[in-house]
N, C-alpha and C positions, 0 to 999 in steps of 0.2 A: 203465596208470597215467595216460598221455596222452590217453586216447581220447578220452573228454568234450572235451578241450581243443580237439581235433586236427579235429573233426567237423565235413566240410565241404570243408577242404584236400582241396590236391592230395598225395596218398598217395605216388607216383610220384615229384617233383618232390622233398618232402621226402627220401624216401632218397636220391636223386641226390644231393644237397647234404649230408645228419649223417650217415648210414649208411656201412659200411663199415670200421667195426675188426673184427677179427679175429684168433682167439687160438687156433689149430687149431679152433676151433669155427663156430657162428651170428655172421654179420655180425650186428654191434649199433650202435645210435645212441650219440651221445656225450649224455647226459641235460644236463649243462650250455646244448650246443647247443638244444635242446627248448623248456626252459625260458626261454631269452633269448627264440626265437623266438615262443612265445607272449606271452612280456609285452611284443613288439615291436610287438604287433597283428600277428602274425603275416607279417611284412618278411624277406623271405631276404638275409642279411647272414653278414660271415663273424665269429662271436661270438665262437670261441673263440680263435679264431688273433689277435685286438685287444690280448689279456691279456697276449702279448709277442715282443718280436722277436726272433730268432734269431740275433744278433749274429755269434757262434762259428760258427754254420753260415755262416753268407753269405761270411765270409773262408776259410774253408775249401774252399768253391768255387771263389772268386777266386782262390785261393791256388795251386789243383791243373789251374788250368783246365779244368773240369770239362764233358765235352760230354752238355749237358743232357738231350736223345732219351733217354739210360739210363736216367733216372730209370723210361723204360717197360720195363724188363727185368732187373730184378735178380734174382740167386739169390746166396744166405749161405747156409752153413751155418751149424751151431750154434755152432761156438767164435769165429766172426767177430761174431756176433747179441751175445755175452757178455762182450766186450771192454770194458775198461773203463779202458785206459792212455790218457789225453786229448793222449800226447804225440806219439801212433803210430795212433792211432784211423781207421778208415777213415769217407770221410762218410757211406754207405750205415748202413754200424752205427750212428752219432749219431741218422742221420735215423730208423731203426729206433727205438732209445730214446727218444728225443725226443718220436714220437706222428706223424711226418710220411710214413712208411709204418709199411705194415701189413703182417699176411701173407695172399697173398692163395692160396699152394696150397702143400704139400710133398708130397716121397718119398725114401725109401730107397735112396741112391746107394751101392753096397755095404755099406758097414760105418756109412755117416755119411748123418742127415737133411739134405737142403737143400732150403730155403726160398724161394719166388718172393713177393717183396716189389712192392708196388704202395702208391700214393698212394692213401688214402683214400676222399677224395670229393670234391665240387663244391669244396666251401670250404676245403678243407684244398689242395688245385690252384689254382685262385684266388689265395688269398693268400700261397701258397707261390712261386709264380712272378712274382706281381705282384710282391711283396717284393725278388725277386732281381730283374726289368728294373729298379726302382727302383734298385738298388743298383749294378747295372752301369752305369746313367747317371749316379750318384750326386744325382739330382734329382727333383723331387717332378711333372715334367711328365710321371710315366707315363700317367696317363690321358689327357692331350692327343694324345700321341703315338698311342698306341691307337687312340684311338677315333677319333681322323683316317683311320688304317691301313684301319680295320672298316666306316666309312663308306662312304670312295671302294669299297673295294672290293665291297661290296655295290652300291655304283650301278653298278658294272662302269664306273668314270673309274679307269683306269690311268693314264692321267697324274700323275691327284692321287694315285693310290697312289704311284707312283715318288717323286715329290715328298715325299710325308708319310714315305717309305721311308729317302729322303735324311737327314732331319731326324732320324729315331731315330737312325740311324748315329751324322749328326755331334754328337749331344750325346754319347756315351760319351767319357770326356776323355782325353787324350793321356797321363796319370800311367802308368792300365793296363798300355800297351805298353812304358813303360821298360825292365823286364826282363824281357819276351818279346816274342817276334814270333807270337801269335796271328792276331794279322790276316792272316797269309802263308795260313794252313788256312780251308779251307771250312768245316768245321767250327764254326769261330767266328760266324761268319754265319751260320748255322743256329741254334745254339743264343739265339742276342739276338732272333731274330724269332721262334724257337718260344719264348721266354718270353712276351716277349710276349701270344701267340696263347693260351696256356694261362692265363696270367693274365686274362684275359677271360672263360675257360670253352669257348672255342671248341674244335671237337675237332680237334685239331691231330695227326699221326700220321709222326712222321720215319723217314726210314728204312722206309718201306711196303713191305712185299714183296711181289713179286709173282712170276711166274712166269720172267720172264726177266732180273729185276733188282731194284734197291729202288729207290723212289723218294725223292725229296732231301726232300718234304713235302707232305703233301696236309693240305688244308684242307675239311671238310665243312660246311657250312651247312644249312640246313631246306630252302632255294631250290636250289643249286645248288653245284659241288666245284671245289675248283683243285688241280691238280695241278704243282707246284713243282720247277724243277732250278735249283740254286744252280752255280754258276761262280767261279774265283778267278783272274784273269789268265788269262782264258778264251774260246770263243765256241762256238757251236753247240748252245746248251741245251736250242730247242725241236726241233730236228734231232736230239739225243741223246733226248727225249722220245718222239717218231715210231722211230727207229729202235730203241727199245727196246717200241713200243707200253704206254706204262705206263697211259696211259687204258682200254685192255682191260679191267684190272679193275672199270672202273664203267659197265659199256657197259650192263649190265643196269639200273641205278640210273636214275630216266625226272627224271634232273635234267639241265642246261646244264650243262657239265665246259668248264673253261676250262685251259687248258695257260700255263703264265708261265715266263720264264727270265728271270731275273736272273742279271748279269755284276757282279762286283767289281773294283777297281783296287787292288793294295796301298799305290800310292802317295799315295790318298788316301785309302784304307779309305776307301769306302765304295760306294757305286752307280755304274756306268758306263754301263750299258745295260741296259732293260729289255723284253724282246718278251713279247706273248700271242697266242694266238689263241683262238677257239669252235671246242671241238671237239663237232662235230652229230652 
């Protein structure tokens, strides 16, 4: 139906970005997405996710303090997927209906199907996550923040990363923590720098397993990977990195692997120290 249209594009690139619903059957493109795309003169933009914000979802996150990494490993079964009580509703089910996962595998767990659920694609992750750092800072400087972050670190200025690291922190505003102490868990620190990172598209991976542990977050680039240990009133990050060998798993990969540990203070949520090294 598109082909005429399409002829020339990158084939590859487009499915990265619309492809990707799933109905026990063939990944399929979202045809709205398609159609934007061509009368955009063909601009990778996120079109369908523009049409509206997900109000309901974003507070239900806030709400549950939800550690974002899951988003990469869900499984429902069927009577959770059908749920439809908005006052008990779990987010994974919303985000199910909603259009912001999909399903990406099932099987036969004795008597009951369960479902492995994943996020779509480029643009549906993008603006899904962008959406949410916005929200958690409740300001419009996500992209400043970002893209300062994706910068320095690409120049490999860890300084100016610390710095620009600092600055995400201190905008999320102090209302937040009224009635919780999120900022006491690593966790939370994880989750506001992997939106972030997803929300740019970058392939961000929490919780990496490896053979003798997970890692807190590895970051892959085209150039080169970082490999991430977060800390919470803590020290010995890049010591916890070496003595668990988590770079192993990319020893084959013929990229620069940089090891970083970042230390948090709860008393001022946010950055206290930040080491790296080149691991050659």
């Amino acid at each position: 139906m598109f082909a005429e249209h399409l002829r020339g594009q990158d084939y590859e690139k487009i499915r990265r970005w619309y492809n990707g619903y799933k109905w026990l059957g063939e990944a399929v493109y979202n045809p709205f997405d398609i159609l934007l795309f061509i009368s955009n003169n063909y601009l990778y933009r996120n079109y369908w996710f523009s049409t509206g914000t997900p109000e309901f979802l974003l507070k239900l996150i806030e709400k549950n303090n939800y550690f974002l990494p899951d988003f990469e490993n869900i499984t429902k079964d069927e009577s959770m997927l059908n749920s439809f009580d908005v006052d008990i509703i779990e987010l994974e089910t919303l985000m199910w209906q909603t259009g912001y996962l999909t399903i990406e595998t099932y099987e036969m767990v004795l008597e009951k199907t369960e479902y492995k659920l994943k996020i779509p694609n480029l643009e549906v992750q993008q603006s899904l996550f962008g959406l949410i750092a916005e929200h958690i800072t409740k300001s419009k400087g996500y992209p400043k923040y970002s893209g300062n972050i994706i910068r320095s670190l690409l120049a490999k200025d860890f300084d100016a990363f610390k710095r620009h690291l600092m600055a995400l922190y201190a905008s999320i505003l102090y209302h937040l923590f009224v009635h919780n102490r999120m900022y006491e868990k690593e966790g939370y620190y994880v989750s506001v720098f992997y939106a972030y990172m997803k929300g740019l598209g970058v392939e961000a991976i929490a919780e990496d397993v490896t053979d003798r542990g997970r890692i807190d977050l590895t970051l892959v680039f085209p150039e080169s990977i970082y490999i991430m240990e977060f800390k919470v009133n803590g020290t010995g990050t890049l010591e916890q990195i070496h003595a668990m060998g988590y770079y192993e798993k990319y020893s084959d990969v013929q990229k620069p692997i940089y090891l970083v540990g970042i230390e948090f203070d709860t008393t001022i949520r946010n950055v206290r120290n930040l080491v790296w090294e080149e691991k050659r």
